[in-house]
C-alpha atoms as one frame of an Amber mdcrd trajectory, in Angstrom:
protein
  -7.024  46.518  77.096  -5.662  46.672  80.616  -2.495  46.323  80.104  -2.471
  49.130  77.103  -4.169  51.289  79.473  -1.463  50.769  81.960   1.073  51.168
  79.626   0.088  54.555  78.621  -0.625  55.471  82.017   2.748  54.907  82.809
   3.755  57.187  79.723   2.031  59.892  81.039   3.620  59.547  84.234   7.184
  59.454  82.661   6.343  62.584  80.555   4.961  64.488  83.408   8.014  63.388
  85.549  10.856  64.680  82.547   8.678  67.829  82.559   8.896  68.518  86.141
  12.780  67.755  85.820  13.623  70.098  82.791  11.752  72.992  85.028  13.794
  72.389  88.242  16.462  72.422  86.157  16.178  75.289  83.925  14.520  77.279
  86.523  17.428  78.492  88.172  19.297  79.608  85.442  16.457  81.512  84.057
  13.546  82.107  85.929  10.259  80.587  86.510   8.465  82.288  83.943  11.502
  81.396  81.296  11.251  78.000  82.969   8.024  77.109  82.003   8.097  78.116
  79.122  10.918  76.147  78.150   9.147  73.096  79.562   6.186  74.323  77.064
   8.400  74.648  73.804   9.941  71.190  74.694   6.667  69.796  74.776   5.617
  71.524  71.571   9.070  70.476  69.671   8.549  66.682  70.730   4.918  67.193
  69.193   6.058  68.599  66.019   8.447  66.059  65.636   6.134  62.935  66.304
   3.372  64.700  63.836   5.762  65.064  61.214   6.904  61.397  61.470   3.616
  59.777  61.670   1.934  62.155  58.222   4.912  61.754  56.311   4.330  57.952
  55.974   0.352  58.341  55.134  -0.214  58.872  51.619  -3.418  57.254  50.504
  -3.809  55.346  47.861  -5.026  56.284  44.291  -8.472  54.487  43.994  -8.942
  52.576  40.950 -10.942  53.932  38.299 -12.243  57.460  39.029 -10.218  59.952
  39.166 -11.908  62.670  40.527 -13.934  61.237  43.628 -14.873  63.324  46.360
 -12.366  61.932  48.306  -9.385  62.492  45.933 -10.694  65.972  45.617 -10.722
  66.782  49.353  -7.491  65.652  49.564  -6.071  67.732  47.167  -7.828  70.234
  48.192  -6.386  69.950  51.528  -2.952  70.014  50.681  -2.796  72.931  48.145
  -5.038  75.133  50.653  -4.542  73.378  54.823  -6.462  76.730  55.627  -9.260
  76.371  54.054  -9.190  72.882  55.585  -9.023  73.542  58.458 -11.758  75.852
  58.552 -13.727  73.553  57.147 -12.824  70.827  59.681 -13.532  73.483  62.395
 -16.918  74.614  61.262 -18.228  70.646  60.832 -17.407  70.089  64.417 -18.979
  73.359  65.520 -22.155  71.964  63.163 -21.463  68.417  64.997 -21.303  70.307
  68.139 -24.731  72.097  68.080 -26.408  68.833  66.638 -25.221  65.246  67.584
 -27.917  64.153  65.305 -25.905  65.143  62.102 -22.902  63.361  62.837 -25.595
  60.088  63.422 -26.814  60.553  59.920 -23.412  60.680  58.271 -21.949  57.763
  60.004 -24.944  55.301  59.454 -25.387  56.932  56.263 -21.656  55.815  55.440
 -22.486  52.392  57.147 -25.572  52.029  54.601 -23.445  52.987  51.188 -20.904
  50.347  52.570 -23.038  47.269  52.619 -24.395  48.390  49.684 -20.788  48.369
  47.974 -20.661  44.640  49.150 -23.291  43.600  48.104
């Protein structure tokens, strides 16, 4: 754990590091303001670029049987409409946010149907 800790310590440094070197560079030629944001859009490109890599690989499986779970469905559902989604992403953690106690009852909740499943 230590030494995966370290490791992306020592990312972080690196990144910080190539940022502060792209905005000495660029800074001169076009300004501070231009500079930084430069350093920002690099940032956001390299972003993009990992996101796109690691979701285009994930595509979950069909389960076996039904069709039309809940889960199937709210994957669909976020892929014809990300939006809607998201919003719904955003108000559970606003819900979550307000009352720890929800998020409690859904994960041991989830725990409970497991074992059941098991069983």
């Amino acid at each position: 754990m230590a030494a995966i800790a370290a490791i992306a310590a020592a990312a972080v440094v690196c990144v910080v590091a190539l940022a502060f070197a792209l905005y000495a560079v660029v800074r001169d030629l076009i300004g501070p303001a231009w500079g930084a944001a430069a350093v920002a859009l690099a940032a956001a490109l390299i972003a993009l670029i990992l996101a796109f890599l690691l979701t285009r690989k994930a595509r979950p499986k069909r389960p076996k049987g039904d069709e039309q779970n809940l889960t199937s469905r709210l994957v669909e559902l976020a892929r014809e409409r990300p939006l809607v989604a998201a919003g719904a992403i955003a108000a559970a953690v606003a819900v979550i946010v307000k009352n720890p106690r929800i998020l409690t009852a859904v994960v041991s909740a989830a725990f409970a149907s497991r074992g059941a499943r098991k069983s």
